[in-house]
C-alpha positions in Angstrom: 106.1 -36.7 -155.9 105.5 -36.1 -159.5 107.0 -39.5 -160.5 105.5 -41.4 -157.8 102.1 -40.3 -159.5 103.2 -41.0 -163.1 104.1 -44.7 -161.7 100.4 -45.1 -160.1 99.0 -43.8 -163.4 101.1 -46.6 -165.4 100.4 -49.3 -162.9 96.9 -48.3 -163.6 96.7 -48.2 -167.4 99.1 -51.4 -167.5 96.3 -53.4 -165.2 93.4 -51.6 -167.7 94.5 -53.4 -170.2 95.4 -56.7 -168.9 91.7 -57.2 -167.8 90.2 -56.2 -171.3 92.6 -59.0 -172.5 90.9 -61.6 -169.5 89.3 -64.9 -170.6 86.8 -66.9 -168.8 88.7 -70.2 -167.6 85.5 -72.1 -167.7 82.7 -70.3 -168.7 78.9 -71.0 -167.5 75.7 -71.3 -169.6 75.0 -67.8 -168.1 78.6 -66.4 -168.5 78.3 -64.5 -171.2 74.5 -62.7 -170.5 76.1 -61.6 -166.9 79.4 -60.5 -168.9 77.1 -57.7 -171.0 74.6 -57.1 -168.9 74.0 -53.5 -168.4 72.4 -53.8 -164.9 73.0 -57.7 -163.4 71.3 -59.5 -160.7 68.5 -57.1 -161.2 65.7 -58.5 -159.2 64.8 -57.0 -155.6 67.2 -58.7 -153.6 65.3 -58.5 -150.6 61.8 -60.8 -151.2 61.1 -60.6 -147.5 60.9 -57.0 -146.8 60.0 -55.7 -150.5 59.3 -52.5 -151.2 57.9 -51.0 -154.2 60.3 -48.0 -155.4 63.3 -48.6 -155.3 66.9 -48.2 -157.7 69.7 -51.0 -158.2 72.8 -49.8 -158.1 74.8 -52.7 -160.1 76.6 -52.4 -163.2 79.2 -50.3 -164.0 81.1 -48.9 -161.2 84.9 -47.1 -161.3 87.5 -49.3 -159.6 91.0 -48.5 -158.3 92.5 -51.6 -156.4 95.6 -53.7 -156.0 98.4 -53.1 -153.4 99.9 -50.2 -155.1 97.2 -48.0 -153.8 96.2 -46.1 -150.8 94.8 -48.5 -147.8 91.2 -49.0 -147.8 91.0 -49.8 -144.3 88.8 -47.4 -142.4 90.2 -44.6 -144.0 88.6 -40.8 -143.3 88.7 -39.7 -147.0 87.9 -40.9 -150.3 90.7 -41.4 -153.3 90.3 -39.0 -156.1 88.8 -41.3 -159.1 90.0 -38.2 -161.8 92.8 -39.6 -163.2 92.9 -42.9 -165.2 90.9 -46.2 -163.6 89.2 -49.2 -164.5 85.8 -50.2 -164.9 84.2 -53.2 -162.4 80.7 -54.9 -162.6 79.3 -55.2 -159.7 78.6 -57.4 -158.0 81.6 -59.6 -159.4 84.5 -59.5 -156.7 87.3 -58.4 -158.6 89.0 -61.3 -158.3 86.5 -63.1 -160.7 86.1 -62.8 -164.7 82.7 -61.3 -164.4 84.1 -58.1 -162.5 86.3 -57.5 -165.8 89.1 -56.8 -163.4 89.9 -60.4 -162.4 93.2 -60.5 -160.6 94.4 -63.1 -158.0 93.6 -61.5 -154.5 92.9 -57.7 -154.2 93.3 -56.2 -150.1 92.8 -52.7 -150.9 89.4 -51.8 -153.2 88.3 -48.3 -154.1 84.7 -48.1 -155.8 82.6 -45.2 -157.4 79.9 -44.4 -158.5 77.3 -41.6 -159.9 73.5 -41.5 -159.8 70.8 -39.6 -159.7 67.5 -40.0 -157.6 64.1 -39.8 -159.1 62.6 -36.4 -158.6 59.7 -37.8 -157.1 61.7 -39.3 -154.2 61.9 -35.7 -152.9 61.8 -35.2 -149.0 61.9 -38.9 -148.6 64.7 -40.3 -147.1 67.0 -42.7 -148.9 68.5 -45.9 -147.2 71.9 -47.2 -149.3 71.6 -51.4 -149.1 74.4 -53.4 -149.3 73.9 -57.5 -149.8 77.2 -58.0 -148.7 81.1 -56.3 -149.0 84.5 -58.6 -148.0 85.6 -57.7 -145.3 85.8 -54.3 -144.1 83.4 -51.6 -146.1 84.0 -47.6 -145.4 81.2 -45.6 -147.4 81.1 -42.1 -148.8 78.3 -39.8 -150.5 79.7 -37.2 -151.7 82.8 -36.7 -150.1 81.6 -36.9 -146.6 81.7 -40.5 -144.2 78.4 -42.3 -144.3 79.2 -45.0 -142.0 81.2 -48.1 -142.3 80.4 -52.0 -141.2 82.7 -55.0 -141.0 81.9 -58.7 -142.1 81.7 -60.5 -145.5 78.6 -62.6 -145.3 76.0 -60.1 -143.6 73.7 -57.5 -145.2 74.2 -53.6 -143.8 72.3 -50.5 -144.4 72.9 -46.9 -143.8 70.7 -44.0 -143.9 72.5 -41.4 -146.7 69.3 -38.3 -146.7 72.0 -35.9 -144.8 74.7 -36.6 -147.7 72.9 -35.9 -150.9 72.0 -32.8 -152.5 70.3 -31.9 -156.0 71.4 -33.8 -159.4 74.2 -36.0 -159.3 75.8 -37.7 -156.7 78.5 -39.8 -155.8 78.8 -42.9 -153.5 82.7 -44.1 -153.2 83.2 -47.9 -151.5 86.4 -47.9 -149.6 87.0 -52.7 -149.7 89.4 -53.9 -147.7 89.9 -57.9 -147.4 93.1 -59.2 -146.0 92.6 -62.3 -146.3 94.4 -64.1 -143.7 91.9 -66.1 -142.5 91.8 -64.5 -139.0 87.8 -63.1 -139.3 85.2 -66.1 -140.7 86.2 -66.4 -144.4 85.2 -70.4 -144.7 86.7 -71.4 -148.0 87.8 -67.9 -148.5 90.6 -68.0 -146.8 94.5 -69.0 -146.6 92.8 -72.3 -145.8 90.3 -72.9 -147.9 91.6 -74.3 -151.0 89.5 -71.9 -153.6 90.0 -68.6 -155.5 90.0 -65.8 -152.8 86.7 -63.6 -153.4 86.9 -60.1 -151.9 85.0 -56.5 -151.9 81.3 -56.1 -153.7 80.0 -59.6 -154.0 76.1 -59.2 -153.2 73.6 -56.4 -154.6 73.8 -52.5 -154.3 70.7 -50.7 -154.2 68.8 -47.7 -152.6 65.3 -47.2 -151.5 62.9 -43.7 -150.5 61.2 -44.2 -147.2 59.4 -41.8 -145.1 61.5 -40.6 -141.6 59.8 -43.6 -139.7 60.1 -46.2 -141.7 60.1 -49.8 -141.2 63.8 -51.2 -139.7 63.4 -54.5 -139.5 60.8 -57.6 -139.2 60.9 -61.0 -137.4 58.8 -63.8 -138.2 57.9 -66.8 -136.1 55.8 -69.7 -137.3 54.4 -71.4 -133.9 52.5 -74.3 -135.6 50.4 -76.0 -132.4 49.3 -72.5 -131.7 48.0 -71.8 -135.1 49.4 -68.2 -135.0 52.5 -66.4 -136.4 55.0 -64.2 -134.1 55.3 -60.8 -135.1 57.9 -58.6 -134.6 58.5 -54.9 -136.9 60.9 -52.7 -135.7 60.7 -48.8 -137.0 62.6 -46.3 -136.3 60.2 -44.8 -134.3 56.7 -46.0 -132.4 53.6 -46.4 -134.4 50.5 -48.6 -135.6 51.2 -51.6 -138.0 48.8 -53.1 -139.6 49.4 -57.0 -140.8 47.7 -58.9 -143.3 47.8 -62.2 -143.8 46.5 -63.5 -147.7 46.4 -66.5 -150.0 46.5 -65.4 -153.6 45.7 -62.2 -152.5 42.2 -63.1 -150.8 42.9 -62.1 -147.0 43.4 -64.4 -144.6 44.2 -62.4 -141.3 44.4 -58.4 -140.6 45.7 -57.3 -137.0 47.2 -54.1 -136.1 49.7 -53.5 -133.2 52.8 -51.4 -131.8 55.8 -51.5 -133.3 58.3 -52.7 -131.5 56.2 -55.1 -129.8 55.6 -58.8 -130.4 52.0 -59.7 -131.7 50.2 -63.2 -132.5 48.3 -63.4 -135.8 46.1 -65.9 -135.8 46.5 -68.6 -138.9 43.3 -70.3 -139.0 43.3 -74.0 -140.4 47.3 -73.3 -141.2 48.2 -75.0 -144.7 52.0 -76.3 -143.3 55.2 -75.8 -145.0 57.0 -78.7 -146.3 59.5 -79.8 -149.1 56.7 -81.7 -150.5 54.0 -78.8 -150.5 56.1 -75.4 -149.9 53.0 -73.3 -149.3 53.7 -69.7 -148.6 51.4 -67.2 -147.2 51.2 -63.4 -148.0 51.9 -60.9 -145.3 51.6 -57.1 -146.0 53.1 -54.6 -143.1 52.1 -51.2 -143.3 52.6 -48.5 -140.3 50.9 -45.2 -140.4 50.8 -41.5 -138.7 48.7 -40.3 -136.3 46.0 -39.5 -138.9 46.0 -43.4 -140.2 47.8 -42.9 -143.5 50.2 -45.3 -144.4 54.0 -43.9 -144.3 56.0 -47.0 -145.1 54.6 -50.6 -146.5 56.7 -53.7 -147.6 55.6 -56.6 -149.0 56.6 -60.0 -147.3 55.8 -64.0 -146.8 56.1 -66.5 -144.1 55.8 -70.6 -144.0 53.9 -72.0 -141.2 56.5 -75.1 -140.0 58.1 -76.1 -137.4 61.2 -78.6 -136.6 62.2 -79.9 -133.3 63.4 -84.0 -131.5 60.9 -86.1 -131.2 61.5 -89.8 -130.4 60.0 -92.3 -132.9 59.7 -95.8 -132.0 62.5 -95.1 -129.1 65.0 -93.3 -131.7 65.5 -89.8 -131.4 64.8 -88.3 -134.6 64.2 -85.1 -136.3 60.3 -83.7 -137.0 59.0 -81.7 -139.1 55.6 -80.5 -138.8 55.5 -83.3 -136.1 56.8 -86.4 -138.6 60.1 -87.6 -139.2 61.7 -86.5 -142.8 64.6 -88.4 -143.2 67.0 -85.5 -144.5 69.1 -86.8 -147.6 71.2 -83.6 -149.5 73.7 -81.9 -151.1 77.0 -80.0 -149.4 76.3 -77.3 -151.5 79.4 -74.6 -151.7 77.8 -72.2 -154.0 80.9 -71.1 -156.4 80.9 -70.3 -159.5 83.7 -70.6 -161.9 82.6 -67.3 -163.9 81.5 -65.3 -160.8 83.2 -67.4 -157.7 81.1 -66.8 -154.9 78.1 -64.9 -156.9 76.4 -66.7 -159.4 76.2 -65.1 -162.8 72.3 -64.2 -163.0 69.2 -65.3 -161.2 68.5 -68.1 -163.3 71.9 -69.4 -162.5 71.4 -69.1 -158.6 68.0 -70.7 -159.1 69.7 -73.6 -161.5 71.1 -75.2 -158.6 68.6 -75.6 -156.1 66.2 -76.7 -159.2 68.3 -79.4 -160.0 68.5 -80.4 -156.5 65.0 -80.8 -156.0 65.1 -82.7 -159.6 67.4 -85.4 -158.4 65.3 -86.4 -155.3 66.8 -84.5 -152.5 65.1 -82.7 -150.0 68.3 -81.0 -148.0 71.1 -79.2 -148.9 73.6 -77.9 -146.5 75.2 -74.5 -147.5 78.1 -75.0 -146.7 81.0 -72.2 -145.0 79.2 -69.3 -147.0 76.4 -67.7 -147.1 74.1 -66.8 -150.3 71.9 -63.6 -151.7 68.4 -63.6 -149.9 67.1 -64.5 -153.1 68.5 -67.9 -153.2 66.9 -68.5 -149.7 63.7 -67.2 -151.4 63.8 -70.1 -154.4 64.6 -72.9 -151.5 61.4 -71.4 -150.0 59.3 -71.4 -152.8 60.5 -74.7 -154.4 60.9 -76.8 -151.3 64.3 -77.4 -150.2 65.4 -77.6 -146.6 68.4 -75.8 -145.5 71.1 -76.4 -143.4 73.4 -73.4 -143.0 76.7 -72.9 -141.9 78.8 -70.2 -140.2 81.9 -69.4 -142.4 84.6 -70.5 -140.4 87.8 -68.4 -138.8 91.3 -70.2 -139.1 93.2 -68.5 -136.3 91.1 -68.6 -133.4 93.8 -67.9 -130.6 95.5 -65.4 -132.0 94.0 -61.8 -130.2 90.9 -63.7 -129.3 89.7 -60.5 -127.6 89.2 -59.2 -132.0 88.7 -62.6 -133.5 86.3 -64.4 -131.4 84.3 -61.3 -131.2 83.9 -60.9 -134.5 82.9 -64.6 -135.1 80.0 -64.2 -132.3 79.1 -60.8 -134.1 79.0 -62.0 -137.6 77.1 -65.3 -136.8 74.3 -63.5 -134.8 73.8 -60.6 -137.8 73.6 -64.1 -140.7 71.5 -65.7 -138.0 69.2 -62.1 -138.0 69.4 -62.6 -142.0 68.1 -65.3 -142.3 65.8 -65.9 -139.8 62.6 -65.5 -141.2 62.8 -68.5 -144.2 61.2 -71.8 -143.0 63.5 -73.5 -145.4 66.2 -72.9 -142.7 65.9 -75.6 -139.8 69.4 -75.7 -138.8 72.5 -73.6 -137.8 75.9 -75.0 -138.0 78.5 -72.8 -136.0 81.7 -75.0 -136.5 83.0 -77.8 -139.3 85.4 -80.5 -138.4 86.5 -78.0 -135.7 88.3 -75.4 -138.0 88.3 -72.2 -136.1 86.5 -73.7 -133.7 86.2 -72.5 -130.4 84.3 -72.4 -126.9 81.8 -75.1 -129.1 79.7 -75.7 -126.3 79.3 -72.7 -125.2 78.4 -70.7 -128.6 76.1 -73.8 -129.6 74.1 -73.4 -126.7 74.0 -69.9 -127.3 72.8 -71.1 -130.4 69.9 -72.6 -129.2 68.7 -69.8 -127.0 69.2 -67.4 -129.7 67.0 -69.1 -132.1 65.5 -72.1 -130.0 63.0 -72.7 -133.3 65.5 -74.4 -135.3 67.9 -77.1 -134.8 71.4 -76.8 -134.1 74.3 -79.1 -135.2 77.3 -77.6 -132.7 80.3 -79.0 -134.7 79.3 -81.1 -137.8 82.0 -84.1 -138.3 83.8 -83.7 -135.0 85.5 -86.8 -135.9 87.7 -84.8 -138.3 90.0 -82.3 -137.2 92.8 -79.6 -139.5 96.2 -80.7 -138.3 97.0 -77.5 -136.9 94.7 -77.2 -134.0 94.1 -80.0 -130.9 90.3 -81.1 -131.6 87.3 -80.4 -129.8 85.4 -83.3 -130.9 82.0 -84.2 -129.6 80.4 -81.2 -128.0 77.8 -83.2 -126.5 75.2 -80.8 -126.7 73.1 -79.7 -129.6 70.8 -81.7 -132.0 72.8 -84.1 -133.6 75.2 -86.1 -133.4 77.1 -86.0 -136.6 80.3 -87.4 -138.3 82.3 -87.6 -141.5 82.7 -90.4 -143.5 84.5 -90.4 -146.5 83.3 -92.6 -148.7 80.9 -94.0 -146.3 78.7 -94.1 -145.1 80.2 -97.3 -143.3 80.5 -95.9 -139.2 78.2 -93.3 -139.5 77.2 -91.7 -136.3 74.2 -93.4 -134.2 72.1 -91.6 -132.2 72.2 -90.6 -128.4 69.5 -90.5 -125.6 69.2 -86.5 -126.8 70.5 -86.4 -130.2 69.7 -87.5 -133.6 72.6 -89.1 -135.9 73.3 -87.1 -139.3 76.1 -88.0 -141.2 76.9 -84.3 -142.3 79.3 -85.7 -145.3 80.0 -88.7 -147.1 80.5 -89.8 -150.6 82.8 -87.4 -152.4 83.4 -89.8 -155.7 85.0 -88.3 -158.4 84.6 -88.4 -162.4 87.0 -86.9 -165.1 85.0 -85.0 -167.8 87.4 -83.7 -170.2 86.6 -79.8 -170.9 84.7 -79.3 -167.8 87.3 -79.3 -165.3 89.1 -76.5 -163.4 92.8 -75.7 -164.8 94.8 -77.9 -162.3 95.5 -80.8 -160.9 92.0 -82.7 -160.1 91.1 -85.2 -157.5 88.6 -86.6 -155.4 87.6 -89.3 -152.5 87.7 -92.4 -155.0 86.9 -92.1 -158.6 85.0 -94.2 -161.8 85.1 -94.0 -165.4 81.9 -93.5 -166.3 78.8 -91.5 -165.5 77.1 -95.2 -165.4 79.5 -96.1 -163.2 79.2 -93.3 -160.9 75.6 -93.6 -160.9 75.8 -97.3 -159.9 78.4 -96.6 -157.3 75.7 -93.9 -155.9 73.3 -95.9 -155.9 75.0 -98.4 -153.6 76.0 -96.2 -151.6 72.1 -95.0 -151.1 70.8 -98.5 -150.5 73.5 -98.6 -147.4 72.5 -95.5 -145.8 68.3 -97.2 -146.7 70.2 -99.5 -143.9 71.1 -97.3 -141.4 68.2 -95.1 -141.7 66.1 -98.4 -140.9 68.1 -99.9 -138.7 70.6 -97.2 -137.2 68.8 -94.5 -136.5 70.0 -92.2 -139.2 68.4 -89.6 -140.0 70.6 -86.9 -141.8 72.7 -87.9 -144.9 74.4 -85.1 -147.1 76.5 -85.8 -150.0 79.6 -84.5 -151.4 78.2 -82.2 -153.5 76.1 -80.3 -155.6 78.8 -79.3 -158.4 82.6 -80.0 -159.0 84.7 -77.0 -157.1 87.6 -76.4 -158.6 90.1 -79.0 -158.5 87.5 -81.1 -156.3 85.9 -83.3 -159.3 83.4 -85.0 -156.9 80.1 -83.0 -157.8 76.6 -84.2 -159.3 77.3 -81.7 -162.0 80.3 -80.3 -163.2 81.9 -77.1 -162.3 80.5 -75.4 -165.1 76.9 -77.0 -164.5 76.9 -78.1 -168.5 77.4 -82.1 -167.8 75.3 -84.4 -165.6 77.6 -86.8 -163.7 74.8 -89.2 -162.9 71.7 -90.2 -164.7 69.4 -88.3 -163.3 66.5 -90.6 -163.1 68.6 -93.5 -161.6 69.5 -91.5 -158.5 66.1 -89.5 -158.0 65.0 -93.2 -157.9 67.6 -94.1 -155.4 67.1 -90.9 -153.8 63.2 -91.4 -153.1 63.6 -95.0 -151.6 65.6 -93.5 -148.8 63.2 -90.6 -147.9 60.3 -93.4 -148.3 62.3 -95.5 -145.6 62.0 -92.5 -143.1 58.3 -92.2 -143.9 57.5 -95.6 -143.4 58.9 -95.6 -139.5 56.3 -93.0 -138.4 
């Protein structure tokens, strides 16, 4: 036993060491300020439900991990972190150069860490927030279980009060990610072509709240009405008061149940669009039976709303009752530094800044899911969504687990999520990987969440060699193909659909010292970034021609940034190089979305 121990110990100091010696492969303008910060990503990550007190736990946390050590699968103690360990930044998966650990694919993760709460947070209870852990997360304070939740792209909360005690305390995160593609992992899988990602990868943080405190809220623009759905859920009945302002000068007060929908009135609504993102302010406080206040957050809404609509005998998409014709990015959202967290705020804003820079209105987010901060920038600068389920791989093997956890996983994003109006459209399945029962789950889809568009299996005329295709659903919003380059035999549109063609384009350029270590490639390929642009904009004036003439009304190109070996980005992987001149395309970029104006 003895020498078994002394064996862990040297595996332990040997893998220490290694990851002091790491280097970034291809550093980012924010690299290095995420590297030493002492407390990263610190913003509130949760603008929609803010409250005022609260403690990040990022930073510094102990690590144990690797394959050597005991399984971190559901187990009903925590390690003992006394002997030696390394040292992980969190929120960096370990697998990236920002952790400090960075080693290829970690299953079994151990994490811990000390804090104290503020003495005036006494008789409060405290709520432990977790953005999101890869895949299956077992917590403990102080010794003793918590609780545990499974799924890497969905937020989780537990409820710690009955687990601390005076002074310091302990919370241990027991990670465990196989892997194998067999629960939604997108990208991050066997499959997927990228750098695994696994444990931490979103924010840490705790909050004091009174015993009935606000659970969760739902927000529901209902334009033609002129009002805004309301739903709060506490954890136990009382009076909420809303109020609705514009630079704080109130717009709308109404108080209700909890737990009960309400109507707020929106006089004279200023809309929501990519061209004027207004936001309003909406303040939610519930009280006791005396009227004091026992919990408040701090949230916002957009008043929008997208649904069919047939212009001049095409079905088309509306927003806000006119058609937008919906040109974007296939935005993946890695990061060579921090793989599927970006490195600091201004990084996660970068993208979404340059987006809106070039002349796009869309991006789809695609087979991930991001922070609810970046969802907060594409609401405040403009930027339609489209957003995708990360996909399973192995959908028939024990369908009874698999499936389920699919459904599960895509309801809690879908919960997420639901209250940003830059979000019109779900995406359950991609070029039918994973994909199963399509019709089914999107028309569940639909009923779910019937305010936003659904796009059942974006590019059902592409299908993975391994699995027999399900192709057209037939139901849903769109119909929607594939075509790389394109956007020649784009998809037209049905008597119930609109036509989007989800991807296209995907041309690659070389830039020496900006390019993931392996072998690159691409769609087709030119020399220069004048070259590229002009290629672009040819490609643009075609899909001009189908948007006027076709019935398009969705293009998305391939894609925001380089990812790894894929060299077909607008920017490189790194972000430092421009691919295109920016000007040329925005140009480009603006005559297409004019097009779709001009048919209203």
């Amino acid at each position: 036993m003895i020498r078994i121990k002394n064996l862990f110990f040297l595996a332990l100091l040997f893998s220490s060491f290694t990851s002091r010696a790491q280097q970034a492969q291809l550093p980012t303008p924010w690299s290095e300020e995420a590297k030493n910060a002492q407390l990263p990503l610190a913003e509130y990550p949760r603008p929609q439900m803010e409250r005022q007190e609260w403690l990040c736990l990022n930073g510094k946390w102990d690590y144990i991990g690797g394959n050597n050590v005991p399984s971190a699968l559901n187990p009903s103690v925590p390690i003992s972190f006394d002997h030696a360990k390394e040292s992980i930044l969190v929120p960096y998966c370990p697998e990236s150069y920002l952790s400090g650990i960075q080693r290829k694919q970690e299953i079994n993760m151990w994490y811990n860490k000390k804090f104290e709460l503020p003495s005036h947070w006494k008789n409060k209870d405290i709520i432990l927030n977790f953005g999101a852990v890869d895949h299956d997360a077992t917590i403990f304070v102080n010794g003793k279980k918590a609780g545990t939740h499974a799924g890497g792209y969905d937020s989780f909360s537990l409820n710690i009060t009955e687990f601390l005690k005076t002074g310091s305390n302990t919370i241990v995160v027991a990670a465990h990610d196989s892997n194998d593609g067999r629960y939604p992992s997108g990208k991050n899988g066997p499959r997927g072509d990228y750098t695994f990602s696994s444990g931490i990868w979103q924010t840490v943080w705790i909050e004091p709240v009174s015993k009935n405190h606000i659970k969760q809220i739902r927000l529901l623009p209902q334009v033609a009405e002129k009002q805004l759905k309301v739903q709060v859920n506490s954890t136990a009945k009382a009076k909420v008061t809303a109020v609705v302002s514009i630079d704080g000068k109130e717009v709308s007060k109404t108080v209700f149940n909890s737990g009960t929908d309400v109507n707020i009135p929106i006089e004279n609504p200023e809309l929501w669009s990519p061209d004027s993102p207004f936001l309003y302010d909406l303040k939610l406080s519930i009280h006791d039976k005396n009227g004091t206040i026992i919990d408040e957050v701090k949230s916002y809404f957009g008043m929008r709303d997208i649904k069919l609509g047939n212009i001049n005998g095409v079905v088309r998409p509306l927003l806000n009752g006119q058609f937008v014709m919906q040109l974007g990015l296939l935005d993946q959202g890695y990061w060579p530094d921090g793989i599927l967290t970006a490195p600091t705020e201004e990084a996660l804003k970068y993208d979404i800044e340059i987006t809106k820079k070039a002349g796009y209105n869309l991006i789809r987010k695609h087979m991930k899911t991001e922070p609810q901060r970046f969802y907060y920038w594409a609401d405040k600068m403009g930027l339609l969504v489209w957003q995708d389920m990360p996909c399973l791989w192995y959908p028939d093997e024990d369908t009874t687990i698999y499936r389920k956890a699919f459904r599960e996983e895509f309801k809690a994003i879908i919960d997420d999520h639901y209250n940003s109006p830059s979000i019109i459209a779900w995406v359950p399945f991609n070029e039918n990987w994973g994909a199963f029962d399509v019709k089914n789950i999107t028309n569940w889809t639909k009923q779910y969440d019937p305010s936003r568009l659904v796009n059942g299996n974006s590019g059902f005329n592409n299908n993975p060699s391994y699995q027999k295709a399900y192709g057209d659903p037939g139901n849903g919003d769109f119909v929607d193909t594939h075509i790389y380059v394109g956007p020649k035999g784009a998809s037209e549109p049905d008597q119930k659909r609109a036509a989007s063609l989800g991807e296209f384009g995907g041309v690659g350029l070389f830039v020496r010292g900006h390019m993931w270590p392996v072998e690159n490639n691409a769609y087709a390929y030119e020399p220069t970034i004048d070259a590229l642009t002009d290629r672009y904009i040819f490609l643009m004036d075609n899909v001009e021609q189908l948007v006027r003439y076709k019935g398009l009304s969705v293009a998305i190109y391939t894609q925001t940034t380089d990812v790894e070996h894929e060299i077909n980005g607008l920017l490189t992987y790194d972000r430092k190089i421009q691919k295109m001149v920016l000007d040329r395309i925005k140009t480009a970029n603006q005559a297409v979305i004019r097009a779709g104006h001009e048919l209203n």
